[in-house]
C-alpha positions in Angstrom: 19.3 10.4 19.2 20.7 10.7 22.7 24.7 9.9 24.0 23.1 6.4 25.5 22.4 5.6 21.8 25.6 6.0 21.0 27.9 2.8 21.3 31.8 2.1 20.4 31.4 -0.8 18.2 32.8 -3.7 20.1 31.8 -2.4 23.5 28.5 -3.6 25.2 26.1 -1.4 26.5 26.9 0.2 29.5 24.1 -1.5 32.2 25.8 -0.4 35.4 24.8 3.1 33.8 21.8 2.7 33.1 20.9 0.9 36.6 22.7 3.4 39.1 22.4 6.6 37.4 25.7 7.8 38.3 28.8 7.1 37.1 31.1 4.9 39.4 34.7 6.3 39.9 38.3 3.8 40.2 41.5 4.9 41.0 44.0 2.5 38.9 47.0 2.2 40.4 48.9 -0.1 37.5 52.3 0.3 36.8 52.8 -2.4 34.2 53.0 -2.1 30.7 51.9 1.0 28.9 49.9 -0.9 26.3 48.6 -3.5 28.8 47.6 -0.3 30.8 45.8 1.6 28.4 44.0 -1.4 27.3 42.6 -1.7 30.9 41.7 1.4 31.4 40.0 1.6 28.2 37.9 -1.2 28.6 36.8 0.1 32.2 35.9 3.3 30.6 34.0 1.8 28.0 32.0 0.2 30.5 30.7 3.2 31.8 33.5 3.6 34.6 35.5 6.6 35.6 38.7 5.8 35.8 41.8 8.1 37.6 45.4 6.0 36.6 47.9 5.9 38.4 51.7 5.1 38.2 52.7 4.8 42.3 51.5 3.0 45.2 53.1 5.6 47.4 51.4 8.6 46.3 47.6 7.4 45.5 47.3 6.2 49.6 46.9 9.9 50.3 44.0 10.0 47.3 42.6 7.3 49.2 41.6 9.1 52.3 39.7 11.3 50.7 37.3 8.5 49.8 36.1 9.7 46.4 36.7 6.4 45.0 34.0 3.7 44.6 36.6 1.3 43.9 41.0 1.0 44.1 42.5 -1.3 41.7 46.0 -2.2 42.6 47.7 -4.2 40.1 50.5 -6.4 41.0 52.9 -6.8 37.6 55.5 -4.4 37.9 56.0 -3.7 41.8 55.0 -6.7 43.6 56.8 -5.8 46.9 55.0 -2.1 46.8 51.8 -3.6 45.6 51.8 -6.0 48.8 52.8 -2.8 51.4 50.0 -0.6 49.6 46.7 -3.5 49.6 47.7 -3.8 53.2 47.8 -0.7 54.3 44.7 0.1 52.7 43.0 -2.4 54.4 44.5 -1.5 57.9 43.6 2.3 57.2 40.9 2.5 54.7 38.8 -1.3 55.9 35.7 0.1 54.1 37.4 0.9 50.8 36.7 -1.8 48.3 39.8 -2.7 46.8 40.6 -5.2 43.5 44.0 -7.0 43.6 45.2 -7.6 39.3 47.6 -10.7 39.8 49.4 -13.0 37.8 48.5 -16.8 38.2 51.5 -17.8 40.1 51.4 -14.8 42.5 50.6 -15.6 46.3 49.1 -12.9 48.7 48.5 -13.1 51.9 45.1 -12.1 53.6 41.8 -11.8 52.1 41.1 -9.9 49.1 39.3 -9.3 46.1 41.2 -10.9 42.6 41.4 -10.4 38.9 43.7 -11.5 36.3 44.4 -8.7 34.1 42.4 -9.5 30.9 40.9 -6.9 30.4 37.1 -8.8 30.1 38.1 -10.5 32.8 39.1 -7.3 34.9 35.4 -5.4 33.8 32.9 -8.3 34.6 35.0 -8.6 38.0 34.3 -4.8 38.4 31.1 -4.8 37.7 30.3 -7.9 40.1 31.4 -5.3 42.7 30.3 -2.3 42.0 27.0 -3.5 40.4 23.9 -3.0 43.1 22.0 -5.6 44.0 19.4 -6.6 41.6 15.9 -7.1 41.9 15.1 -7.9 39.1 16.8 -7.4 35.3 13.9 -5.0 34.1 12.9 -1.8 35.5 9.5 -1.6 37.2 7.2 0.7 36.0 5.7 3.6 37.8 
């Protein structure tokens, strides 16, 4: 038996895996809840993600330039003032850096963006729509 036999019950198999061969790294930025949090970031991980949390708006823009990140999360809960300041300056100084915007149903932000709610289902299938390649096909071709 090899680790991609082994599964956490509840979790599905991780596909984006399987299909890209390398593992896909977010930087978190969610200063909500600490149960809501972990729950996120557990459920990302579980889906084959690497995921870097983060507390403050203000210090991940510097971990941003370094472009090791295949994705930015930014969620809006906590800090929604910050959150607005930060997904805008990413865009104005990072325009190829995807970036995710978690916000509640009755938030408004301006300018175009990427948005989840923060379920955490929700939150991975919305992820994976990014980050997934595009497909040719569901199965493998053989050599």
């Amino acid at each position: 038996m090899n680790s991609s036999d082994l599964q956490i019950p509840g979790s599905k198999p991780n596909t984006n895996m399987e299909r890209t061969g390398e593992t896909r790294t977010i930087l978190f930025i969610d200063n909500g809840h600490r149960d809501r949090r972990r729950e996120r970031n557990a459920a990302l991980k579980n889906a084959g993600y690497k995921v870097h949390p983060a507390r403050s708006f203000e210090q991940s823009m510097s971990r941003i330039g370094s472009g090791a990140y295949d994705l930015v999360i930014a969620n809006t809960d906590a800090s929604m003032e910050s959150a607005q300041r930060f997904i805008q300056e990413v865009k104005r100084s990072h325009p190829r850096q995807l970036l995710l915007v978690l916000k509640g149903s009755g938030v408004e932000i301006p300018g175009e963006f990427e948005f989840a709610t923060g379920d955490p289902k929700a939150l991975v299938e919305r992820v994976d729509a990014m980050l997934r390649p595009a497909k040719s096909g569901d199965h493998p071709m053989a050599a």
